[in-house]
C-alpha positions as CSV (number, residue, x, y, z in Angstrom):
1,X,39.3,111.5,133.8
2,X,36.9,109.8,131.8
3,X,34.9,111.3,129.1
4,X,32.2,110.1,126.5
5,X,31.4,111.6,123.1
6,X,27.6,110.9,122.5
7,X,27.3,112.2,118.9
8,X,30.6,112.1,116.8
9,X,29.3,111.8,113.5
10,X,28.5,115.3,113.8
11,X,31.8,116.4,113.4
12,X,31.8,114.6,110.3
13,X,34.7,113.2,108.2
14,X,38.7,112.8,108.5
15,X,38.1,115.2,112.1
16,X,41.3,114.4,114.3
17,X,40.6,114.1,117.9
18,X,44.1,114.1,119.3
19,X,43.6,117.4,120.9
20,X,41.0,116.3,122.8
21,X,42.4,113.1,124.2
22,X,45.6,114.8,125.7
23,X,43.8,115.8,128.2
24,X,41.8,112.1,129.1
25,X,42.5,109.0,130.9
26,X,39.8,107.6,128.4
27,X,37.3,108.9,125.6
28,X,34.9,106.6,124.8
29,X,33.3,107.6,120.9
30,X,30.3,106.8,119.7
31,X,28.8,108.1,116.8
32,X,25.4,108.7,117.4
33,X,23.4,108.5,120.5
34,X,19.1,108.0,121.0
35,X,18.1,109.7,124.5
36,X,17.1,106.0,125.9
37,X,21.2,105.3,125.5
38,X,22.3,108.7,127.0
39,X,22.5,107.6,130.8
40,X,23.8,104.0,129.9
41,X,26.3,105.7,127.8
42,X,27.7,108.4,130.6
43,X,27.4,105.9,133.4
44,X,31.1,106.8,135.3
45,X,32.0,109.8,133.3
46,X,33.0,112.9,134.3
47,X,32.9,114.8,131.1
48,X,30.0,114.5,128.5
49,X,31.0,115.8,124.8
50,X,27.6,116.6,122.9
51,X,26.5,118.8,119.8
52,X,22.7,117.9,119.6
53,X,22.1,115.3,122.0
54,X,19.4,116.6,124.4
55,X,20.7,115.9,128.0
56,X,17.7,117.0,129.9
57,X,17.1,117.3,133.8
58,X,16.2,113.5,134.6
59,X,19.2,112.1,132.7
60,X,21.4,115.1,134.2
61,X,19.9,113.8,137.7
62,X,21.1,110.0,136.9
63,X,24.8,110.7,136.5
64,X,26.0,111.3,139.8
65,X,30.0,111.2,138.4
66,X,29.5,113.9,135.9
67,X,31.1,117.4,136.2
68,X,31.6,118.4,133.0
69,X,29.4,119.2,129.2
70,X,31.7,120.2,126.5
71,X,28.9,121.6,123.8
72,X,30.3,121.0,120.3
73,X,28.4,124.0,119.0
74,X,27.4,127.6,120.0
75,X,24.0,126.6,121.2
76,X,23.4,125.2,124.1
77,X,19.2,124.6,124.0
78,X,19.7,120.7,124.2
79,X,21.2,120.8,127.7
80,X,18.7,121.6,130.9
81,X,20.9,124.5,131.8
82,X,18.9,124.9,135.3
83,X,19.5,121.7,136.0
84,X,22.4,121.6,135.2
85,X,23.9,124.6,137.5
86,X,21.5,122.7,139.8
87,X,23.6,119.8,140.0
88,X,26.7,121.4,139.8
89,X,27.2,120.7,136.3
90,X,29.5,122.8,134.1
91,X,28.8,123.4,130.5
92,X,31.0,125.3,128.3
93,X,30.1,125.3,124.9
94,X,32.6,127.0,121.5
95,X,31.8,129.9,119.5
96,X,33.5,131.8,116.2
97,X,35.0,128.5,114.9
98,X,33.3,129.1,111.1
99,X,33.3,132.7,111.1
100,X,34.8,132.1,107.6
101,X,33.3,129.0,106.5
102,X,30.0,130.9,107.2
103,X,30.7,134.4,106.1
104,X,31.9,132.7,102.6
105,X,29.1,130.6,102.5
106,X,27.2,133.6,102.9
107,X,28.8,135.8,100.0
108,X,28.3,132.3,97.7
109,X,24.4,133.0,98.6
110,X,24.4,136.5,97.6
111,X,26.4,135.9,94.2
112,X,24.4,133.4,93.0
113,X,21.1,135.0,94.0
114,X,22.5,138.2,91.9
115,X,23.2,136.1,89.2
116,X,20.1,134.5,88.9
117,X,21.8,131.4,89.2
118,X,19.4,129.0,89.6
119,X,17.2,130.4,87.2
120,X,19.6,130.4,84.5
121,X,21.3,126.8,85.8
122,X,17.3,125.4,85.0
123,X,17.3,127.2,81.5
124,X,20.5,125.4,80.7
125,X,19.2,122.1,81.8
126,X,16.1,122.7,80.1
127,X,18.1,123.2,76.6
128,X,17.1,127.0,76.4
129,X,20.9,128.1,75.6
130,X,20.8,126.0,72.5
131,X,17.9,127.6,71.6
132,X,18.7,130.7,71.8
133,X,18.5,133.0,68.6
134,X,21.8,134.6,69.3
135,X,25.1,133.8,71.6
136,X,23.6,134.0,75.4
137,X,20.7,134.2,77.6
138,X,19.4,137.3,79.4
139,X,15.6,136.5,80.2
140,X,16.6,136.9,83.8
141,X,17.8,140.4,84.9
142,X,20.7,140.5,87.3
143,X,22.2,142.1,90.2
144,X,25.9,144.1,90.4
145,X,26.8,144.2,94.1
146,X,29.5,147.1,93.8
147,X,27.5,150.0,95.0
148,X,24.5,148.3,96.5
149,X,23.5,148.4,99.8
150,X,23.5,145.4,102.0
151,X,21.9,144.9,105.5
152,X,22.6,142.9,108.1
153,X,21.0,142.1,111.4
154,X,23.6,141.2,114.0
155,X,26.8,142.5,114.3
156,X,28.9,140.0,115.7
157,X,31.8,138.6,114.7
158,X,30.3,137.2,111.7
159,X,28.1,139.8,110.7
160,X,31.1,141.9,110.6
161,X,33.0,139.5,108.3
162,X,30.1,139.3,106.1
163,X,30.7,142.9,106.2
164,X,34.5,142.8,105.0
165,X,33.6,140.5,102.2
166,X,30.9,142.1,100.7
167,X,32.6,145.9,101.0
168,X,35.1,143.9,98.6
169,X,32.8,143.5,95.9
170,X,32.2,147.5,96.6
171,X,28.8,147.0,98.6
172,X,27.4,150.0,100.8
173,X,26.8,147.8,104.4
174,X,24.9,148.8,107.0
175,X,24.6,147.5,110.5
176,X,20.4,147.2,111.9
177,X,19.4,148.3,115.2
178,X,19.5,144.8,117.4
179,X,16.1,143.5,117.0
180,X,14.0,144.2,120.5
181,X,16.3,146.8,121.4
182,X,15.9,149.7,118.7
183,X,14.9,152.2,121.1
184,X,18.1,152.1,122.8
185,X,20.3,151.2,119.7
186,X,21.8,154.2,117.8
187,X,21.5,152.3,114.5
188,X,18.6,151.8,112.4
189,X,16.1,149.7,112.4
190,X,15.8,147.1,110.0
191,X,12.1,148.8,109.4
192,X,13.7,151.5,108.3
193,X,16.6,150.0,106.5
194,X,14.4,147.3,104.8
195,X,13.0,149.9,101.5
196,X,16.3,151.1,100.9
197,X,18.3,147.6,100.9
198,X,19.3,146.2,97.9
199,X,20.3,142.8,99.8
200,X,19.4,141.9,103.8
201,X,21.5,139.2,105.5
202,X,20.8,137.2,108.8
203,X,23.4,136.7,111.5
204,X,21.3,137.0,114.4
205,X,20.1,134.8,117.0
206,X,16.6,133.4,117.1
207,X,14.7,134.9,120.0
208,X,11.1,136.1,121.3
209,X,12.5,139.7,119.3
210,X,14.0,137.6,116.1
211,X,11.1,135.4,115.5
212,X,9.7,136.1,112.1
213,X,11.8,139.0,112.3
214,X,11.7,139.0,108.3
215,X,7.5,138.7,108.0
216,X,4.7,139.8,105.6
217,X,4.1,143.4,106.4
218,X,8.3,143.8,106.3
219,X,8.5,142.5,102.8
220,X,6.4,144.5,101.6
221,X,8.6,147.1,102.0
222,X,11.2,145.7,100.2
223,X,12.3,146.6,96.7
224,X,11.1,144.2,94.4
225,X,14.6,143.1,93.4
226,X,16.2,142.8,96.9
227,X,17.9,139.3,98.2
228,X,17.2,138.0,101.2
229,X,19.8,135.6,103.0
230,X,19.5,133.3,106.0
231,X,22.5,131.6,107.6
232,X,21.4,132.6,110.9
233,X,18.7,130.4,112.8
234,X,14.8,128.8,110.8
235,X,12.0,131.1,112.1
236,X,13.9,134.7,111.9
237,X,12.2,134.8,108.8
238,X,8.2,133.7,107.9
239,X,9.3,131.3,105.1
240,X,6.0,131.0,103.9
241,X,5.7,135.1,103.3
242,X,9.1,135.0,101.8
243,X,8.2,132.5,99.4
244,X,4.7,134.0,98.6
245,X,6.9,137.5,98.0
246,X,9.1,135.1,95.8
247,X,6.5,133.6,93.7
248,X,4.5,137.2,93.4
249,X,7.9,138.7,92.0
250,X,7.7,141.2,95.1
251,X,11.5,139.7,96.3
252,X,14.3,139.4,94.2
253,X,16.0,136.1,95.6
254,X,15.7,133.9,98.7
255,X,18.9,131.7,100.4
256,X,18.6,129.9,103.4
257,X,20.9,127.8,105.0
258,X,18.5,126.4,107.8
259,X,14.7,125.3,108.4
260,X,13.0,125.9,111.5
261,X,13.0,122.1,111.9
262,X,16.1,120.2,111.1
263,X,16.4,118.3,109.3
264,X,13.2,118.7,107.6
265,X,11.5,115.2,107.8
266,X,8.4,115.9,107.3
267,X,9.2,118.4,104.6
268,X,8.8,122.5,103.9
269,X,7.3,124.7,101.6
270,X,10.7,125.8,100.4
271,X,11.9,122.4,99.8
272,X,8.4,122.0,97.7
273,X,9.2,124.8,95.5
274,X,12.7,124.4,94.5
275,X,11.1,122.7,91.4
276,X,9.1,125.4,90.7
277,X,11.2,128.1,88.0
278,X,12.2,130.6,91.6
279,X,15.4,132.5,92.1
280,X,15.4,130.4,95.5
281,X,18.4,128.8,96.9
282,X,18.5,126.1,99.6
283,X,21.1,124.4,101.5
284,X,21.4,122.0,103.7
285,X,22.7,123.8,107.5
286,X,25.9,123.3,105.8
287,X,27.6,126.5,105.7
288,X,30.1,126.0,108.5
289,X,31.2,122.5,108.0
290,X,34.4,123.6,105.9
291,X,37.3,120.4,107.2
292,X,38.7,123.8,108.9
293,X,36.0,124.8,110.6
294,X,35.2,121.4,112.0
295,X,38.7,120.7,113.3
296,X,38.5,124.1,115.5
297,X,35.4,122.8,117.2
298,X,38.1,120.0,118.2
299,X,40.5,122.5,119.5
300,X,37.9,125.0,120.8
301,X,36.2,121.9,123.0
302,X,40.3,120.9,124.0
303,X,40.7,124.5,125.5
304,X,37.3,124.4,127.2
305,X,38.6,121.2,129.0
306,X,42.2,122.2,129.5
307,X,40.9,125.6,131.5
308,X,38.5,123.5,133.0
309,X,40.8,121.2,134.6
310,X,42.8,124.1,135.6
311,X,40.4,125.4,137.9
């Protein structure tokens, strides 16, 4: 059993892939991959392991040998799934491996964005503390979390730990409706939980219902001192509206974790305006790459081909 990982690198760093190779004959490893070297590179395997390698239906065509894609992420959008079941493909893919990387990344967010963090990290820079006419700074008013109320769209597994860790700090949570579905969902809509949240977090996935989920008309419901946090997917939220809510002192903070194109080489707005004096946090798709989190990809994948074999 031969198998081929296209896009290593993407594991990053001291990742141990002993797991995986117990169940091989051979494991060829390359670290990245263009699409022009996807079917040279698969040529006589059975088992392709990808994270963001786009394996569409004319290179899934061109490899006759292949029986197996071992996704080394959640989403699966890069792989012609049609095609795929087409040809007799499987694909298995591996979910909740940084439930906790993300859910802390999350909480990190929300307390900085409370404490005005990066407002009062640029008046530090900027000499302000020394110039202070007594022992601190307080031109930027700040957020307790213990009895605040948090939302948060998507009640999953890491929704709900978000949950756990911010009812530690003594945060009122509530669970929205799931976006598309609010006539048949017992909870409330985010419409209607948006006026009274203190803080709204993302762990939804982006769909036709999710898109821009978080848009003009929605925050200008909001209390002008409400965080907004995105770990979730770029797009559930109109960055450009958040921002302009942001500058216009209509939203209280705004973290995201991801773009809607990543990475962002052509730029964004948000990345534009981190030099401007905002309450805005941005980081780099990199809440669930804790050493942890990246080694259970490693053993989720090892399971998907262990069970597979078993078949």
């Amino acid at each position: 059993m031969k198998a081929v990982i296209l896009d290593a690198a993407s594991l990053g760093p001291g990742i141990d892939l002993t797991p995986i190779r117990a169940h091989l004959d051979a494991l060829d490893v390359h670290e990245y991959s263009a699409r022009e070297q996807v079917a040279e590179r698969l040529a006589g395997a059975e088992v392709a392991i990808v994270n963001k390698v786009v394996l569409d239906g004319d290179a899934l065509a061109a490899l006759p040998e292949l029986k197996l894609i071992c996704v080394l992420a959640t989403g699966t959008n890069n792989i012609d799934m049609a095609a795929a079941e087409r040809l007799g493909i499987a694909v298995r893919n591996v979910t909740a491996y940084g439930t906790a990387s993300v859910a802390q990344h999350t909480l990190m967010l929300m307390l900085a964005l409370a404490t005005r963090l990066p407002r009062y990290q640029r008046d530090v820079a900027e000499g302000q503390w020394g110039e202070s006419p007594f022992f601190c700074l307080m031109d930027h008013t700040t957020l307790q979390l213990e009895g605040k109320r948090l939302v948060i769209v998507g009640q999953g597994e890491l929704g709900s730990k978000v949950a756990r860790l911010a009812q530690a700090f003594g945060m009122h949570v509530d669970f929205a409706a799931r976006p598309g579905n609010e006539a048949h969902d017992s909870r409330q809509s985010l419409v209607e939980l948006a006026p009274v949240a203190d803080a709204i977090s993302l762990h939804c996935p982006l769909t036709e219902a999710t898109r821009h989920l978080v848009d003009a008309d929605l925050l200008a419901t909001l209390k002008p001192g409400a965080l907004l946090i995105n770990c979730a997917r770029g797009g559930i939220i109109d960055e450009a509206a958040a921002l302009a809510a942001l500058r216009d002192h209509r939203l209280g903070g705004l973290a995201v974790d991801v773009l809607p194109t990543e990475p962002p080489r052509d730029g964004h707005p948000l990345l534009d305006a981190l030099n401007e004096p905002l309450n805005l946090i941005v980081t780099p798709h990199n809440a669930w790459i804790t050493p942890e989190a990246r080694q259970r990809i490693v053993a989720l994948t090892a399971d998907n081909l262990r069970h597979w074999l078993a078949d």
